[in-house]
C-alpha positions, 0 to 999 in steps of 0.5 A: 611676909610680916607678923601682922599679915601672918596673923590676919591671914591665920584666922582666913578660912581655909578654903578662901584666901583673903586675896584683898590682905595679901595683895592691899588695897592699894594695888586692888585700886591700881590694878583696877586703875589700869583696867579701865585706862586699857579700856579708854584706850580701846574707846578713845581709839576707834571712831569710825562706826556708831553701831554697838556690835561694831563699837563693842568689837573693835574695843575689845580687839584693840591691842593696847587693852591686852598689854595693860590687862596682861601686865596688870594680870601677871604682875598680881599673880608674881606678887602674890606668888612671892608673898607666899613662897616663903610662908608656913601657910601650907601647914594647913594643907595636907600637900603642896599641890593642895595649897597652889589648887585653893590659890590658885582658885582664888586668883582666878576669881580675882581675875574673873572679878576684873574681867567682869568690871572691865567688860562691865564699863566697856559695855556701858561706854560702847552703847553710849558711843553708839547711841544705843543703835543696836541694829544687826550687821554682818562680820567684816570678813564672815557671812554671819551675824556680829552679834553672833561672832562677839559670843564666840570671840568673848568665850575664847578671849575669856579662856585665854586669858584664864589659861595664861593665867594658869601658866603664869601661876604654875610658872611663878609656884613652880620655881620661883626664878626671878629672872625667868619671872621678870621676862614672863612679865615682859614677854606675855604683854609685850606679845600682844603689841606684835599681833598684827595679821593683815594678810588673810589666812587661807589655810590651816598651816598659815593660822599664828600659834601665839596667842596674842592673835586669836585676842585682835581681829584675825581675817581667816577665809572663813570662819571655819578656819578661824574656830580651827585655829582657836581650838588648836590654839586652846589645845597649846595652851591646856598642853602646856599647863598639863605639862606644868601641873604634872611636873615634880612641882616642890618648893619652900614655903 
């Protein structure tokens, strides 16, 4: 890291990162720039119904939004990472363990700030794609409201991408292996183009335990067996970031 972002990033407070001086304005805009091509992606794609639930749906479950969002994701998160590794801010901090938890807080924000910006447009596209007819319809595979199951289907995506994220973070802090962080970046998009469940799923042992399939469109018997697999598959995720978080993490900074 050069003096002159040292400097600036000196005089940041010391609860609030200044994510903006680390990461430049440049790959802000990028990082924004591919957020809203994984969008038109999931829009240019889908012209089969003019209903809004049906539109917002099929958007947001489209797989080519997940590996643009996901390479731009752990791209960021191994580029402030290694902006930090090697710097004496820690010396601010009573431990280690303090400076990765207000880090990594703040690249959570700048996560929730993308999502926010790239529902935000999908949104806006999806009622006018629709004509802005939000008439109610049922499911493709469930007896119960779209509507409804868009709430559930949002909140798990959302805690998905945030519990990757996490791993992804603890991974690049933990030992900062160029290899091993070069196939992360690969392997964590990459595993969204290999989510494709055609068969529907009959019983809880045929659930995938990936977690690129509970983000597209997952045809479960019923929607019981779907909310089963997404809870064991948030359970995965929070095991292995409790293994990462309780392991002897140290390093040079």
């Amino acid at each position: 890291m050069d003096m002159l972002l040292k400097n600036k990033m000196l005089k940041a407070n010391n609860d609030f990162l200044d994510l903006k001086i680390v990461l430049g304005y440049k790959n802000i805009i990028i990082s924004i720039f591919i957020i809203f091509v994984s969008d038109l992606i999931g829009i240019i794609s889908y012209f089969q119904n003019k209903n809004f639930w049906s539109v917002l749906y099929n958007i947001l479950t489209n797989q080519m939004h997940y590996l643009l969002l996901f390479s731009v994701i752990v791209y960021n998160i191994f580029y402030i990472s290694s902006k930090f590794k090697n710097y004496l801010f820690m010396s601010r901090y009573k431990n280690y363990s303090l400076f990765l938890k207000t880090l990594l807080k703040n690249i959570l924000l700048f996560i929730a700030l993308l999502l926010i910006i790239s529902f935000s447009f999908i949104l806006i596209v999806s009622m006018l794609k629709s004509h802005f007819n939000f008439e109610m319809i049922n499911h493709e595979y469930y007896n119960i409201l779209l509507p409804f199951y868009l709430i559930i289907y949002i909140l798990r995506e959302t805690i998905i991408i945030f519990l990757i994220s996490v791993i992804v973070f603890y991974i690049c802090n933990y030992n900062f292996n160029k290899i091993l962080s070069l196939l992360l970046m690969i392997v964590i998009p990459v595993a969204n183009l290999f989510a494709n469940q055609s068969k529907i799923i009959n019983g809880i042992f045929q659930l995938p335990i990936i977690y690129s399939y509970y983000l597209i469109k997952l045809p479960c018997s019923n929607i019981y067996l779907e909310l089963a697999g997404s809870m064991i598959q948030l359970f995965i995720l929070s095991f292995i970031i409790i293994l990462l978080k309780n392991y002897d993490i140290k390093g040079d900074l």
